[in-house]
N, C-alpha and C positions, 0 to 999 in steps of 0.2 A: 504493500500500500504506500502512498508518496503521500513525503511530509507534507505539512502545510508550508513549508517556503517552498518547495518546489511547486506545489498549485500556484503560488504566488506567480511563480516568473511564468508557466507556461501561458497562465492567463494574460500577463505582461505582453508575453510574444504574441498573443493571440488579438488583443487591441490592438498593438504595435503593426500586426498587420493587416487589419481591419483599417487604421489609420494610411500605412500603406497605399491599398487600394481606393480609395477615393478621391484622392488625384491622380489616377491614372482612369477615373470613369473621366475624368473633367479633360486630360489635356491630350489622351486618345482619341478619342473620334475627332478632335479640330485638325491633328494631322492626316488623318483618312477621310473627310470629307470630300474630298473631290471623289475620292471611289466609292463612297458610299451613294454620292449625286449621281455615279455614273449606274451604278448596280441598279438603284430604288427610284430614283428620279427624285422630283420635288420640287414644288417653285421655291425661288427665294425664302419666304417667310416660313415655310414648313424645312427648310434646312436651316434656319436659324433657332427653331426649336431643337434641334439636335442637343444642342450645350442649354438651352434656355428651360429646357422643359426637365431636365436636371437640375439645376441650381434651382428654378422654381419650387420642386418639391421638397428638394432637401429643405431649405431653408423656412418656409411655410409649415413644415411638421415639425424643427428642430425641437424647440422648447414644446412642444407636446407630447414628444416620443421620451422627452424626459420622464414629465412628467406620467406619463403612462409605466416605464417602466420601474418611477420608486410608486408606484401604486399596485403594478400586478407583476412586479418581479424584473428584475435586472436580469438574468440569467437568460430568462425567457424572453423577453424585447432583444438582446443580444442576439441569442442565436436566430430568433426568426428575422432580424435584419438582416443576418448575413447571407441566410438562405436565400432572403428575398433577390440580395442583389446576385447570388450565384445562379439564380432561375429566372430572373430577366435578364442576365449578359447571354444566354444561350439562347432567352425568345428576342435577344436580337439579333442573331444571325438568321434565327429562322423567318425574320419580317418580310412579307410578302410585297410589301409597300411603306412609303415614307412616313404616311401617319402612324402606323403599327410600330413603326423603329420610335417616332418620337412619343407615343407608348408606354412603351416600355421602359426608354430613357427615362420617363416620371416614376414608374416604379420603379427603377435602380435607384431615383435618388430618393422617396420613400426607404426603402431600404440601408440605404450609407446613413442616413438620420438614426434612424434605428439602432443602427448596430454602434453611429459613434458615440450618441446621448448615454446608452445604455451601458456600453462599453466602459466611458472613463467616468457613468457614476461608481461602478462595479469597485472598479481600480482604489477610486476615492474611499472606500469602505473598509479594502487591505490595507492601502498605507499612509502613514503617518512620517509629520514631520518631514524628516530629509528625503527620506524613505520615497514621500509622496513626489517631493521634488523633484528626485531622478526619474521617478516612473513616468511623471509627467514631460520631462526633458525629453524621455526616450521613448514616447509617442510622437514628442513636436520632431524627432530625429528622423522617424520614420514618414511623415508627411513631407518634412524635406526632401525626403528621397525621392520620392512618388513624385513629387513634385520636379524636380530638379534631371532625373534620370527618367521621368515619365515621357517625355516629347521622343528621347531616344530609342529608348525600347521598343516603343511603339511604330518608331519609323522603320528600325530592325524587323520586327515581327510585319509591318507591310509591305515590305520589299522581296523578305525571305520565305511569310506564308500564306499575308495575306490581310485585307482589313479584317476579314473575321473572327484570325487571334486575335488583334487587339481587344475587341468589343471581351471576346472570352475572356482576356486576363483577368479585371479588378475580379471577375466571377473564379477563378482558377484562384485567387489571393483568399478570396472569400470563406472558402471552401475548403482551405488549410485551417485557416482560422476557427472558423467552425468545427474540423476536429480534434483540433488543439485545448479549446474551452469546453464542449458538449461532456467529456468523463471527468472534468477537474472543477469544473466552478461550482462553487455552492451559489442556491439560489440566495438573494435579499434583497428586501424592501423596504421600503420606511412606513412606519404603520401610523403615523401621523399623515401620511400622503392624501390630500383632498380628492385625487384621482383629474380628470383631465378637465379643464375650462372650454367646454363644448361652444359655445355662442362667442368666445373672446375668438379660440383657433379657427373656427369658420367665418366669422370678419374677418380676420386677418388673411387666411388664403386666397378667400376670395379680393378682396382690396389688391393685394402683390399679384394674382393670378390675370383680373381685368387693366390694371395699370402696365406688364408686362407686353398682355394682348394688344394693347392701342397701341406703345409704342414701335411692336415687330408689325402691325399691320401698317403702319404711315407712311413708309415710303413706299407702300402700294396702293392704296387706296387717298392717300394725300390726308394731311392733318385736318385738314375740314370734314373729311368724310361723317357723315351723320354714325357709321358702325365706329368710327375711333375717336369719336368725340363722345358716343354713350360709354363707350367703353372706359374713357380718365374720367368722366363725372362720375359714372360706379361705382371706380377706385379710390375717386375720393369721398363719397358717400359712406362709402364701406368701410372704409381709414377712420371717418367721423364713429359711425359706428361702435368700430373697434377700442376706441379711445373711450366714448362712452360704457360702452360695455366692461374695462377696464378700471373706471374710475367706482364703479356701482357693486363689482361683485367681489366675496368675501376672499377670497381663494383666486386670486386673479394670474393670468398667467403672464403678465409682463406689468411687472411691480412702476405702475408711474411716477412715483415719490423717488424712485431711486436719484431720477432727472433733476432733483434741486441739488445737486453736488457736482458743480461745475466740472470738476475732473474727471467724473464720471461721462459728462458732454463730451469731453476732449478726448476719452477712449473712442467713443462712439463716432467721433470723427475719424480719427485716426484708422478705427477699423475699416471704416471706408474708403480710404485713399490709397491701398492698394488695388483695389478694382480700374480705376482710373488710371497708374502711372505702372500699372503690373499684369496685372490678370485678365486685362481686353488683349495685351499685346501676344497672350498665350496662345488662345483664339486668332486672332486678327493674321501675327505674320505667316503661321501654316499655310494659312489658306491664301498668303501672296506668294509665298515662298513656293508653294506645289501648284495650286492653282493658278496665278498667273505665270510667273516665272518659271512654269517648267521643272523644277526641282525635284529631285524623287525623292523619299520620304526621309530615306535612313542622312539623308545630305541636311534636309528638311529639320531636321531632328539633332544635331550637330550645333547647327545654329538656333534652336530654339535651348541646349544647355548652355552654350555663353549667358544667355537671359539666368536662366533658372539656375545655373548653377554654383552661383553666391549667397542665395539661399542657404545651404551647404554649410559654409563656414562667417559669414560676417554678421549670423547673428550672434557667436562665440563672441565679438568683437563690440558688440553692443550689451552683452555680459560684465566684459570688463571698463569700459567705458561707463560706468553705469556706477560704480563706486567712485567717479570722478565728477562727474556731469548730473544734471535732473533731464529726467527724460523729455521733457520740453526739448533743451538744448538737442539730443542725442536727434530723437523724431525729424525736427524739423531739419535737420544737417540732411538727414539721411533724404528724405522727400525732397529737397533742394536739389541735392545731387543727382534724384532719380528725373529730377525734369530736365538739369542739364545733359543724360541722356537723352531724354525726349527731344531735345532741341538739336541733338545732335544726327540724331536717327531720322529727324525729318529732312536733313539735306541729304541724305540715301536715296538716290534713284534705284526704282526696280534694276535686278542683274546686280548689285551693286557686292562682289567678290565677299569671302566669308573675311581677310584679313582688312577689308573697309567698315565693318559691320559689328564686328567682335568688339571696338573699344565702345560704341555706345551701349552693346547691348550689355557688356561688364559694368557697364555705368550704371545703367537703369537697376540692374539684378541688384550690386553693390547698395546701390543705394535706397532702395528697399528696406532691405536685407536688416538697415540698421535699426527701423520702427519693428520691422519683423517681430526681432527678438526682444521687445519689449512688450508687446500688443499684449497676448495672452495672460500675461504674470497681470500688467496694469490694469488689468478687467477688473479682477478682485482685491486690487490692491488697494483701490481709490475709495472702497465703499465701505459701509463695517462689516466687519467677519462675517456674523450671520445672516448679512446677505449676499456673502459671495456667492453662492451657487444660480441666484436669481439673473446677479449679475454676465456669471460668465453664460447662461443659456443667451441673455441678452445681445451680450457681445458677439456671439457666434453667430447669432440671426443676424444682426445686424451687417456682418459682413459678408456672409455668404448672399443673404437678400439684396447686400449693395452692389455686389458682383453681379446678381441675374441683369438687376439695374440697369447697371452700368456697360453688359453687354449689349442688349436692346435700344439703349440711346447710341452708346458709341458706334451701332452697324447703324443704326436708321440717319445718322448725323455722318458717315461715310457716305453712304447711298446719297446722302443730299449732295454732298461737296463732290461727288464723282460725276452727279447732273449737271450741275453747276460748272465745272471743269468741260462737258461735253454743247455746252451751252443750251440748255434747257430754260426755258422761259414759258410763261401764261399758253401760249400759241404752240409748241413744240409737240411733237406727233408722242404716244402713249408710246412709243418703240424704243424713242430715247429715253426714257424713264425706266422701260423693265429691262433697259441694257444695262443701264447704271446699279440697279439691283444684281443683275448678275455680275457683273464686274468683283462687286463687294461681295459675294459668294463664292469669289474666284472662276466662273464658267465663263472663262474666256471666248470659248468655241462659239454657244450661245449668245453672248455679248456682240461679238465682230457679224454673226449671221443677221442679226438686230439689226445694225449697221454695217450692211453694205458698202456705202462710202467710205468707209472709215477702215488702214491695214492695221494691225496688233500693234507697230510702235509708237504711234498716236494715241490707240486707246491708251498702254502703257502709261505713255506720257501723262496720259489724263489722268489715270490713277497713281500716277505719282506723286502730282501737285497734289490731288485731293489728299491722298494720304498724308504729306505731308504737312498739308494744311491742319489735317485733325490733330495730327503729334505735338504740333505748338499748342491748339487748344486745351488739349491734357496734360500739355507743361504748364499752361497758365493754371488750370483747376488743383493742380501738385500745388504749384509755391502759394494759390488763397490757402489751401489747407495747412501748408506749413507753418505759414502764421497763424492761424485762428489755431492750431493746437499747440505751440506753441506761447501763445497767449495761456489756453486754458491749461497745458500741464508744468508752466515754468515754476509752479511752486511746489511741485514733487522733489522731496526730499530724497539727497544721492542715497538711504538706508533705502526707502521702499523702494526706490528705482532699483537699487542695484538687487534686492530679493525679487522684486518682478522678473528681475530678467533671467535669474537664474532659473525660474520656474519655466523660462518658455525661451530659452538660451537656444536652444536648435528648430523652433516651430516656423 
C-alpha cells in the first residue's frame, strides 16, 4: 500500500499534468488551423470559434466548477474533467463539420475548468505552508511548458502525423492524469460548501457568451447589424443582471466587496494585459506565419517559442526582483518592455527571416514574462486571507475571460484595418469585405479568388500594414495598462511582492 506522501506527489504529477495540457488545447489548433479550414471548411466567424468557443467555456464555468466541486467532491469534478477533455479531443477528430469541431472545443474547455478548479483545490487541502508553495510553483512550471513548448510540439506532430495528433494530445495528457489520480486520491469537500450560485453562473455565461457573439459576428454582418447590436445590448443587460444578482444573494459567486481594495483592481488589471500584449499574438502569428506566408508548421512552431519561451525562465527573474522592487515597479517595467516588442514586431513585413523576428518576439515573451511571475501569488496576496480563494477563482476568470475578449476584438479590429488597407469604403462591393475576413483567417487562396484584381504581394502588403497597424494599437493599450497598474500596485510592499512571486515564480 503507498504512503501518504507518495499519494501526495502522484497526485502533484497528476494536476501538474492536467495543468500541462491546457495550453496545449489553447495554442494547438491556432497552429493547424489552416488544415483544419482545409479538412472541415468554415467561414471566417465559425473558425474563429475554434480558440473562442474554448476560452468561452472554460472561463464562464471556472468559478462554478469550483464551487461544485468543494460541494460534491474534488476527487470526483477532477477526474470527470479530465475525462471530459480526453472524450472530446477524440470527438474532435471524428467532427464531420466545423460547427461539431467548435462543439466540442466548448466541451474541452468545460472540461480543463473542471479538472483545473478541482485539481488545485485538491492540492490546497494536502499542502501546507512551503509545502503549498512549491506545489503550487510546480503546477505554474508545468503550464509554462505547455505553454512555451506547446506551439512546437504541435507543429512537430502536424508535419510528422498530422492535425489530428494535435487535437489528440491535451486528451492523451488527460488520460495519464487521470490514471495517475483515479487509485490514489482521497475524495474531499468542504461541508460548509453553499453548493453552486445557479442564476449568478447563468448571467454571467450568458452576458460573456452574447458579448463574444456580436463581437466574432461584426466584421461580417457590420456593427450596425440589428443580430450584433441585440446581441452587446444582451451582454450588457445580462452583465446588469449578473451584478445585481450578485449584490442580492447570500452565497454569491463572485464576492463584489472584494473591488473596494484598490490592489485588488490593479491585479485585475494586470491579469488582463497579457491577453493584449501576449496571448492574441499566440493565435494571430500561426495563422500569418502558415496561412499567409507559406510556413509549414514545425518552422511555424520555432518561431512561435522565441515568443513563448521566456515564459520559461524570466519569471524566476521577477522572483528575485521582487525582494528589491514593489510589484508596481517590476509589472509595469515588464509591460513597457512587452510593447516595445510590439512596436518592434510591427515594422516586420510578412516573409520577414526567423533571425529579423527573434529579437522582438524575445522582447515581447521577456517582457511579459516579468508581471507573469507575479500575477498569481498577487491575486491572494492583496486581499485578506480568508478571502483568498474567492479571490484567486476571480483572478483566473478574469483572465482567461479577458483573453476570449481580447481574441474576438483583436480578429474583428484586424478584419477592419485589413478592409481599410484594401480600400473598403460605404460603396465597396460585399467581396472586398469577406476577402479581408479571410485574409485575417489566413485563406489566402480564398482571399486572392475574392479579388481577382489583386496578385498575393499586394494583398501581403495589405496585410502587412494592417497588421502592423494593430501591433502599435496593442502597444499603446500595454503602456495605458502599465501605468494605471502601476498606479494601483506601487504601494505593495517588497515582503508580499517578493512571497507573491514565489508562489507563482514559474506560472
Amino acid at each position: 500500500m503507498s504512503s501518504p506522501d507518495s499519494n501526495k506527489a502522484w497526485l502533484l504529477a497528476a494536476v501538474c499534468l492536467a495543468a500541462l495540457g491546457m495550453p496545449l488545447s489553447f495554442t494547438g489548433p491556432a497552429v493547424v488551423l489552416p488544415a483544419i479550414r482545409d479538412t472541415l471548411g468554415g467561414t471566417p466567424v465559425q473558425l474563429n470559434w475554434v480558440t473562442n468557443a474554448f476560452m468561452l467555456s472554460f472561463a464562464a464555468t471556472l468559478m462554478a466548477a469550483g464551487a461544485l466541486a468543494d460541494a460534491y467532491g474534488r476527487k470526483r469534478v477532477f477526474l470527470l474533467g479530465l475525462a471530459v477533455v480526453a472524450l472530446s479531443s477524440a470527438l474532435l477528430t471524428l467532427a464531420p463539420g466545423i460547427v461539431a469541431f467548435d462543439l466540442a472545443r466548448a466541451v474541452q474547455g468545460l472540461g480543463s475548468a473542471a479538472a483545473f478548479a478541482a485539481g488545485t483545490a485538491a492540492l490546497a487541502q494536502l499542502f501546507d505552508g512551503p509545502a503549498r508553495l512549491r506545489a503550487f510553483s510546480l503546477i505554474g512550471t508545468s503550464f509554462g511548458v505547455g505553454l512555451s513548448c506547446g506551439s512546437i510540439l504541435s507543429g512537430w506532430l502536424a508535419d510528422t502525423v498530422g492535425w489530428h495528433a494535435v487535437m489528440l494530445s491535451p486528451g492523451a495528457v488527460s488520460l495519464v492524469a487521470l490514471c495517475l489520480a483515479a487509485p490514489r486520491m482521497r475524495e474531499s469537500r468542504n461541508p460548509q460548501a453553499m453548493g453552486l450560485d445557479v442564476p449568478g453562473t447563468l448571467s454571467f455565461t450568458t452576458a460573456l457568451s452574447l458579448l463574444t457573439l456580436g463581437v466574432l459576428q461584426a466584421p461580417d454582418s457590420g456593427w450596425r447589424s440589428p443580430w450584433v447590436l441585440a446581441a452587446l445590448a444582451g451582454a450588457l443587460a445580462m452583465g446588469a443582471a449578473f451584478i445585481a444578482i450578485e449584490r442580492r444573494v447570500a452565497h454569491p459567486m463572485l464576492d463584489l466587496s472584494l473591488f473596494r481594495f484598490p490592489r485588488f483592481v490593479g491585479v485585475q488589471l494586470l491579469a488582463a494585459a497579457p491577453a493584449y500584449g501576449f496571448v492574441v499574438l499566440l493565435v494571430l502569428l500561426p495563422i500569418r506565419f502558415i496561412g499567409l506566408e507559406g510556413r509549414n508548421a514545425l518552422e511555424a512552431g520555432g518561431f512561435m517559442f522565441a515568443l513563448s519561451g521566456p515564459i520559461l525562465v524570466v519569471p524566476t527573474l521577477a522572483a528575485w526582483l521582487a525582494h528589491r522592487f514593489s510589484a508596481g515597479v517590476i509589472s509595469a517595467v515588464g509591460l513597457l518592455v512587452c510593447a516595445a516588442g510590439l512596436v518592434w514586431l510591427s515594422r516586420c513585413a510578412p516573409g520577414t527571416p526567423l533571425h529579423g523576428l527573434v529579437g522582438p518576439l524575445l522582447l515581447i515573451g521577456a517582457g511579459i514574462g516579468l508581471p507573469w511571475g507575479l500575477m498569481d501569488g498577487l491575486a491572494v496576496s492583496v486581499v485578506p486571507r480568508e478571502r483568498a480563494g474567492m479571490a484567486s477563482g476571480i483572478f483566473n476568470t478574469v483572465r482567461v475571460a479577458g483573453e476570449g475578449i481580447a481574441l474576438a476584438l483583436v480578429g474583428a479590429g484586424l478584419t477592419a484595418l485589413v478592409a481599410l488597407q484594401l480600400g473598403v469604403s460605404s460603396s465597396s462591393s460585399v467581396a472586398v469585405s469577406q476577402a479581408a475576413q479571410r485574409v485575417a483567417t489566413g485563406d489566402l487562396a480564398q482571399a486572392l479568388a475574392l479579388l481577382p484584381g489583386m496578385d498575393r504581394a499586394a494583398l501581403l502588403l495589405a496585410y502587412g500594414a494592417a497588421f502592423g497597424t494593430l501591433l502599435c494599437v496593442l502597444a499603446g493599450v500595454t503602456v495605458l495598462t502599465a501605468v494605471v497598474v502601476f498606479v494601483f500596485l506601487r504601494g505593495e510592499t517588497h515582503a508580499d511582492a517578493g512571497a507573491a512571486a514565489l508562489e507563482s515564480s514559474a506560472c
